[in-house]
N, C-alpha and C positions, 0 to 999 in steps of 0.2 A: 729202559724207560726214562730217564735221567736224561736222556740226549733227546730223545722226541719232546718231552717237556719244555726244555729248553729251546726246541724248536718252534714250538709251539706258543713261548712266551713270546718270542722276537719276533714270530708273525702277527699277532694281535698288537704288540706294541709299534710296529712298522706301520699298521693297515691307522692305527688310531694319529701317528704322525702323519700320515698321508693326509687325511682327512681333515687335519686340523691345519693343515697347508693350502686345502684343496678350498675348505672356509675361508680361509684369509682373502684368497686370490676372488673367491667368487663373490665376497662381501657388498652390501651396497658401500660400506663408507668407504672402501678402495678404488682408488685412480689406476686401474688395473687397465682400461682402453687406452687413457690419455699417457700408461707409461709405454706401451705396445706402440702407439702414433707417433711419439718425442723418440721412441730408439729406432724405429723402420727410418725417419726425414733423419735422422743423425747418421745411419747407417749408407740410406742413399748420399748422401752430401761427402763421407769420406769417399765412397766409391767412384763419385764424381773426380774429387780431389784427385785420388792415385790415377785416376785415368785422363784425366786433361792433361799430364806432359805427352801422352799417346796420340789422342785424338786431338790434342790443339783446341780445344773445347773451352775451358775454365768459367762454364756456367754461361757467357753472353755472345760467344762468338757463333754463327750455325754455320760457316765457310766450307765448305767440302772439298778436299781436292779430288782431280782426277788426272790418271796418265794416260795420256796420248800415248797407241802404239805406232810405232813408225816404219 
């Protein structure tokens, strides 16, 4: 009975952290969109980064190459 109890505890105390995380996020006074918007452009921008030595891209160039086969 001791070990269900306990189980028992740390599921109501889990389910009341959840909840009280799930408030925070869902809050009017939180900038909960504008931090989701500021880490996607951050996130695109390193990705850009790591892939312009590849594509020869670095954000202003659109040049395409192509090979002629011969």
């Amino acid at each position: 009975m001791g070990a269900e109890a306990l189980k028992a505890g740390v599921s109501i105390v889990t389910a009341i952290i959840g909840l009280a995380i799930l408030s925070v996020i869902l809050s009017k006074n939180a900038k909960t969109l504008g931090l989701v918007q500021n880490l996607s452009t951050g996130l695109a921008q390193d990705i850009q980064a790591a892939t312009s030595p590849v594509t020869n891209t670095n954000g202003f160039s659109t040049t395409q190459y192509s090979f002629a086969s011969q």
